[in-house]
C-alpha positions as CSV (number, residue, x, y, z in Angstrom):
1,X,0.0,0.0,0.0
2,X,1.1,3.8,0.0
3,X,4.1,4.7,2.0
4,X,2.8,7.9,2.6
5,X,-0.4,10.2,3.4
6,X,-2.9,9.5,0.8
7,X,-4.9,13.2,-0.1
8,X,-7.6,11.3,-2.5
9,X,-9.6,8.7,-2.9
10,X,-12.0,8.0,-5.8
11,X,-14.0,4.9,-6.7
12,X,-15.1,3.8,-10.5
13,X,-19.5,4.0,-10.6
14,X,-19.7,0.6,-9.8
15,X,-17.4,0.0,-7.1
16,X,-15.0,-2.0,-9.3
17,X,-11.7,-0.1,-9.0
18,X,-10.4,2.4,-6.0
19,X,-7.6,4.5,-7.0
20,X,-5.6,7.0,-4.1
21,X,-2.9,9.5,-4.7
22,X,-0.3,10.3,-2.2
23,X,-0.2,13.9,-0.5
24,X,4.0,13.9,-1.2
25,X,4.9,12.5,-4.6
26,X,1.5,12.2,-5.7
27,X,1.4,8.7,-6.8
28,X,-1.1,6.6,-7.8
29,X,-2.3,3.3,-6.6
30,X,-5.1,1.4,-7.9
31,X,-7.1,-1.4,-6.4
32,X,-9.5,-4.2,-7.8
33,X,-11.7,-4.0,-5.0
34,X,-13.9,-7.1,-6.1
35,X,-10.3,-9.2,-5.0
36,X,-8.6,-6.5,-3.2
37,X,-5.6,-6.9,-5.4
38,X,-3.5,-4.2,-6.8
39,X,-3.0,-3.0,-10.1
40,X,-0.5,-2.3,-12.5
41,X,-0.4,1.3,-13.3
42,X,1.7,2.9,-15.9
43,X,5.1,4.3,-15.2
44,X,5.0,8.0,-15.8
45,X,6.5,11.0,-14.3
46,X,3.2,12.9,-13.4
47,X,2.8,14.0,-9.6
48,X,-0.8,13.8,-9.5
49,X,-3.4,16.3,-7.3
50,X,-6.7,14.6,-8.3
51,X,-8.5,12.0,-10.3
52,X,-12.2,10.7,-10.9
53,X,-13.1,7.5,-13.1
54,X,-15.6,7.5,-16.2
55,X,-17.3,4.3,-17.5
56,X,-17.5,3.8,-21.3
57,X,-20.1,1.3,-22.2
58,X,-19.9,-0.5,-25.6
59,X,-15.7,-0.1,-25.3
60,X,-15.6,-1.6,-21.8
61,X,-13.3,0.8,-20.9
62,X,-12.8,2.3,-17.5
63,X,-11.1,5.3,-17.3
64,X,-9.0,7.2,-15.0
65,X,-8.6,11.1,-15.1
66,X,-5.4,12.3,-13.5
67,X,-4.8,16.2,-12.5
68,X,-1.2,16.7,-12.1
69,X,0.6,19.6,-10.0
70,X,2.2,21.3,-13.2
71,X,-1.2,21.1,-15.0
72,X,-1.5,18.2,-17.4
73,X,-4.6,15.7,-17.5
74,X,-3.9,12.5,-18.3
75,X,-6.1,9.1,-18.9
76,X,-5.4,5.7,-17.9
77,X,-7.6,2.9,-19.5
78,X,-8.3,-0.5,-19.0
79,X,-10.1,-2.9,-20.7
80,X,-12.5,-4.8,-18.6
81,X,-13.2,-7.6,-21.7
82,X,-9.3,-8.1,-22.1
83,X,-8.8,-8.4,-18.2
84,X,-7.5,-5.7,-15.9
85,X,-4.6,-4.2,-17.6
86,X,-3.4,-0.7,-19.2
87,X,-4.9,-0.5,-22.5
88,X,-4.7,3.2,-23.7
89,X,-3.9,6.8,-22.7
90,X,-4.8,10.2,-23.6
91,X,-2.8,12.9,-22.2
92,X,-2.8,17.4,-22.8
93,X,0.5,18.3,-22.1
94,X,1.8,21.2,-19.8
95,X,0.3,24.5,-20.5
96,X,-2.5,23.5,-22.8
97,X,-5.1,24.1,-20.8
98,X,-6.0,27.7,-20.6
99,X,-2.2,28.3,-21.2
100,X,-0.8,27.3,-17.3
101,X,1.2,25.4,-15.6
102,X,-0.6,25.5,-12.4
103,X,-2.0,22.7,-10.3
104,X,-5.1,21.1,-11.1
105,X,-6.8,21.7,-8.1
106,X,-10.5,20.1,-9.5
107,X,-12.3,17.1,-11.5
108,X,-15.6,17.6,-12.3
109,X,-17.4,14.7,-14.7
110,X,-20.6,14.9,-16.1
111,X,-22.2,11.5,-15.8
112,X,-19.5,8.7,-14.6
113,X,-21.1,6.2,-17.0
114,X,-20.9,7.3,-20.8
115,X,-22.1,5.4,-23.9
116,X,-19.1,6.5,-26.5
117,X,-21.4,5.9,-29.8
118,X,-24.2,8.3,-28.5
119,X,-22.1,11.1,-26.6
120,X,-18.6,12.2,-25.2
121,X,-17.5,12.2,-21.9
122,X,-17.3,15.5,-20.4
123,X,-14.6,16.9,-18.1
124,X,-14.3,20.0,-16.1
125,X,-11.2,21.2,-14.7
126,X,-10.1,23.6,-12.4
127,X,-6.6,25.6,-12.1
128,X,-4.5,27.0,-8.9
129,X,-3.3,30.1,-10.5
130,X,-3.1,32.8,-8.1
131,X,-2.9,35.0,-10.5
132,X,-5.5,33.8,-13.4
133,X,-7.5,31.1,-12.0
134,X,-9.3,29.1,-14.9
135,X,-12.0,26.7,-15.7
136,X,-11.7,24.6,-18.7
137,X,-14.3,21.9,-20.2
138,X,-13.1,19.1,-22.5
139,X,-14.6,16.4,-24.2
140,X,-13.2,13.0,-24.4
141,X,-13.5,9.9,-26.7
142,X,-11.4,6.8,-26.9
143,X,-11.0,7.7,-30.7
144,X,-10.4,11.6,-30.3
145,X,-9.0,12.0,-26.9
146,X,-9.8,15.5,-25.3
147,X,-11.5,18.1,-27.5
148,X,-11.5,21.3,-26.5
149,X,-15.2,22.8,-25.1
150,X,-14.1,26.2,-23.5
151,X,-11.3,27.9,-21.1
152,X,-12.2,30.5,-19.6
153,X,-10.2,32.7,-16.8
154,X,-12.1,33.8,-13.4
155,X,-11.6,37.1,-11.5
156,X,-8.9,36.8,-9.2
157,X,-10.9,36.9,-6.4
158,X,-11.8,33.2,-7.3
159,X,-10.3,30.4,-6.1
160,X,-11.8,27.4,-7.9
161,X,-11.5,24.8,-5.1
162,X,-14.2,22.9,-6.6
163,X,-16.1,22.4,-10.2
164,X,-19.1,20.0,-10.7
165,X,-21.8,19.4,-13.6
166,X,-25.0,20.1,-12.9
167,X,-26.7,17.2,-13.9
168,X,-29.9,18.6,-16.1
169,X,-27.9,21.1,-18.1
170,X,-24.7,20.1,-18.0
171,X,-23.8,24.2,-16.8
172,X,-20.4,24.0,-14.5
173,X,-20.5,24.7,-11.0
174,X,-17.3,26.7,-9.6
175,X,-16.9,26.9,-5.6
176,X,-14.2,29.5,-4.7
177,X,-12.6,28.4,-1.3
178,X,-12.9,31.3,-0.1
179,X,-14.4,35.1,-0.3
180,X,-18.0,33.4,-0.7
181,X,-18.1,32.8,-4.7
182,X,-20.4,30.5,-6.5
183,X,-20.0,30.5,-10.3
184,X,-23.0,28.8,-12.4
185,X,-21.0,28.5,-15.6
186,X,-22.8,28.0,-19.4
187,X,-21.6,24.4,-20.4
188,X,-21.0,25.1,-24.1
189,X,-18.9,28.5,-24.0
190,X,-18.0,29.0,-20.4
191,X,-20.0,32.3,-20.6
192,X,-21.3,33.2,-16.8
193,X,-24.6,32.8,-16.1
194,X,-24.8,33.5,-12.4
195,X,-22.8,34.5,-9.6
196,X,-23.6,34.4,-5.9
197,X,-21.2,36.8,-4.0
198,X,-22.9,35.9,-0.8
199,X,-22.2,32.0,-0.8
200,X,-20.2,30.6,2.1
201,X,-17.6,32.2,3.1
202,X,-15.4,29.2,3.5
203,X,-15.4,26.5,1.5
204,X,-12.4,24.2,1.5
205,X,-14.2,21.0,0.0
206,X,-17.6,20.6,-1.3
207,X,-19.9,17.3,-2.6
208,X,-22.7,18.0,-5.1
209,X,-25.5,15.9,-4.6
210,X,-26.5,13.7,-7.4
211,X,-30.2,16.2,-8.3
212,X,-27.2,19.3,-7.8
213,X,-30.1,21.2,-6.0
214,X,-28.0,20.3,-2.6
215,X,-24.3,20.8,-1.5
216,X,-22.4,20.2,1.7
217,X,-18.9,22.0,2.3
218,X,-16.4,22.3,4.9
219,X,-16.5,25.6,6.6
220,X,-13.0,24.8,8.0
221,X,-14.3,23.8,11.1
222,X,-17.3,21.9,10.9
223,X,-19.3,19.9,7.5
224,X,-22.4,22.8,6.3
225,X,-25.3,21.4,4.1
226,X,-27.0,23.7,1.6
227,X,-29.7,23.9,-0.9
228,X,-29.2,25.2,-3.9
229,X,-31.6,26.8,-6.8
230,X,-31.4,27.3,-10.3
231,X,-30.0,31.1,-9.8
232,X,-27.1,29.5,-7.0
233,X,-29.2,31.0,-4.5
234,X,-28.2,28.7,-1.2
235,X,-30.0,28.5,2.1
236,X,-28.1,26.9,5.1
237,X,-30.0,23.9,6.2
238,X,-27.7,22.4,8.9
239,X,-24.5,22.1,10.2
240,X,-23.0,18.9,10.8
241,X,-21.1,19.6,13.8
242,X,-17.2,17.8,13.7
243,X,-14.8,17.9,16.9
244,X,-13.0,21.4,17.1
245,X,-9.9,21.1,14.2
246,X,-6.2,20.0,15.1
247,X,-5.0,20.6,12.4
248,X,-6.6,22.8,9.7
249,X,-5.9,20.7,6.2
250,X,-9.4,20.6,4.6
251,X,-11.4,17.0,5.3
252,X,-13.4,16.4,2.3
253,X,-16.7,15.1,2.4
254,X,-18.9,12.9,-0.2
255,X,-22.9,12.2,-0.3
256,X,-23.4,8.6,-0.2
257,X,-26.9,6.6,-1.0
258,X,-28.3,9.3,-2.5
259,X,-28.6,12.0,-0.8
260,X,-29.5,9.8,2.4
261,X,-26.1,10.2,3.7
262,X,-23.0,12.3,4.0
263,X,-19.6,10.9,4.8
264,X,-16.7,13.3,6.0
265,X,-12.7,13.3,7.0
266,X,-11.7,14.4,10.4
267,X,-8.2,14.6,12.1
268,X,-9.0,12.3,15.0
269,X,-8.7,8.6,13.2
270,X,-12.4,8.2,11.6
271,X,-14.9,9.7,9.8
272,X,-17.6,10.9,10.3
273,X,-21.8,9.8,9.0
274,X,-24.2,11.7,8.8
275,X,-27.9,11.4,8.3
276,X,-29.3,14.5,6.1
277,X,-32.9,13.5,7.2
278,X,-32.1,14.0,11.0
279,X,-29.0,16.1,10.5
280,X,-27.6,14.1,13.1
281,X,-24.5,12.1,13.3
282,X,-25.2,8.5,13.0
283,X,-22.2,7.2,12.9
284,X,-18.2,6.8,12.5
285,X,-15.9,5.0,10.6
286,X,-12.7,4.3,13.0
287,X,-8.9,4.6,11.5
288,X,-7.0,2.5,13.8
289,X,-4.0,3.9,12.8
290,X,-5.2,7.2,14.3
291,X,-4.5,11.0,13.1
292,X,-5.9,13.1,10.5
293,X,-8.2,11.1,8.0
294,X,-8.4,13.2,4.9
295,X,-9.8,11.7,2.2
296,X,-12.9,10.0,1.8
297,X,-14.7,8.9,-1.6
298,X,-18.6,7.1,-1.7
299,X,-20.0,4.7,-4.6
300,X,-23.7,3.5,-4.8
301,X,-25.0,0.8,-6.8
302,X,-28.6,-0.6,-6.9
303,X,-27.4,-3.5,-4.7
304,X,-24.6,-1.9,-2.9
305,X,-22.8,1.0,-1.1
306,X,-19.5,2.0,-0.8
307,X,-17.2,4.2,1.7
308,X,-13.7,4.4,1.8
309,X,-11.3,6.3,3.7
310,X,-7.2,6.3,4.2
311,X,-5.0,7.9,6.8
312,X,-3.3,11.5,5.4
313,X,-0.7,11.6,8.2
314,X,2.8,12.7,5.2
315,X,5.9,10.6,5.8
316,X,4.2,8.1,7.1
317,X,2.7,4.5,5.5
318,X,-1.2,4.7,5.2
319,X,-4.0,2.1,5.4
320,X,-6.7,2.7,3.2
321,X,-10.3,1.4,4.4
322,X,-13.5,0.1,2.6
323,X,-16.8,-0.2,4.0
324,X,-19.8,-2.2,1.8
325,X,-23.4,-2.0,3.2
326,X,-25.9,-4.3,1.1
């Protein structure tokens, strides 16, 4: 397993593969979780920040979508028909999206599951540029690799901590981390539709719900849950109270069955569950290792649900953690 913090954690729409990437080095390390074996992954050179699978039917293909720290997005594929093995790989070099070599700080997917003879997958990325933070949208094909959608650059004041599709129009969703900025983004030319300059003030990690009329970010402190309308209007509806902070590295948080539940990171060896009905926590999901859990990634299926988690301690070996409820 890693020999070092893992920072994220993202499973394939059907529970199939688990991949992680290291907080220092940012390596990658992929997991058949059906046998809990590891797999193969390519040798490259990338230092990876972030990832999130896509399914393409009719290919068989499952693919990986890697963010790197000097801004390249790369794809790994494998081939579920041929066995488990790297098949293929897509990559945009340094600089050619939006022109930067900043860290991609965001993965936003619109649908995880993609029939490649009827549409292209669509991917939204995010940049860490100071300076000129961008969002770009790309579409990918196994035939094609990434076409260019849009880039477009944000006001400064933006930090782009988070993008996400909304699911009925396919707009883009930016989150600033901070200064209380919500984006609603066209999905064709990147053209703003909406801002809210009243959005939380703080958030350092956000989930979309699967309907996007719902998010819950981390306020730094403790998990907030919002509703959202069509203008990015947002109402608090709770706050899913967490232990006061040791240390103040964001804990990310991920809806799971639905919107039933949320699952979040803490930095006191578990996670935490909570139930959006009751608002209360129900729940936790114990690290034995102890220390700050950062990461934590959520799959549902119609038979099964998934929650994973992994110790984000650097420098030292981490344990990542499945849970299945049938």
């Amino acid at each position: 397993g890693p020999k070092d913090g893992v920072c994220r954690l993202a499973f394939s729409h059907d529970g199939h593969f688990l991949a992680a990437i290291t907080g220092q080095g940012g390596k990658v390390f992929i997991w058949d979780v059906t046998s809990f074996l590891p797999i193969p992954v390519p040798d490259d050179d990338l230092h990876c920040t972030v990832c999130t699978w896509i399914y393409l039917t009719k290919v068989h293909l499952y693919t990986l979508v890697l963010g790197s720290d000097d801004g390249r997005i790369v794809t790994w594929n494998f081939n579920a028909r041929a066995g488990v093995r790297f098949y293929d790989s897509h990559k945009l070099p340094m600089g050619s999206v939006g022109g930067s070599e900043a860290a991609i700080i965001s993965l936003g997917v619109y649908s995880d599951v993609v029939n490649p003879s009827r549409n292209r997958a669509r991917v939204a990325f995010s940049h860490g540029n100071p300076t000129e933070p961008q969002v770009s949208v790309y579409a990918l094909s196994p035939e094609d690799g990434f076409v260019k959608i849009f880039s477009v650059k944000l006001p400064a004041k933006y930090i782009p901590r988070t993008v996400a599709f909304e699911n009925k129009t396919r707009h883009v969703l930016v989150f600033s981390r901070t200064g209380g900025h919500l984006a609603l983004l066209d999905g064709k030319t990147g053209a703003l539709i909406k801002e809210n300059k009243e959005a939380p003030l703080v958030m350092a990690s956000v989930a979309v719900n699967e309907s996007s009329d719902a998010f819950v970010s981390m306020n730094g402190q403790d998990f907030e849950l919002y509703r959202r309308d069509s203008l990015c209007h947002t109402s608090l509806l709770c706050t899913l109270p967490c232990d006061p902070p040791l240390v103040r590295y964001p804990k990310q948080v991920a809806f799971v069955e639905g919107s039933k539940l949320v699952v979040g990171g803490t930095d006191r060896g578990k996670a935490n569950v909570y139930d959006t009905a009751s608002k209360q926590l129900v729940g936790t999901l114990d690290y034995p290792l102890g220390g700050l859990v950062q990461p934590v990634a959520t799959c549902s299926t119609e038979e099964l649900s998934y929650i994973a988690i992994a110790g984000s301690t650097l420098q030292q070996p981490s344990s990542v953690l499945i849970w299945v409820k049938r």
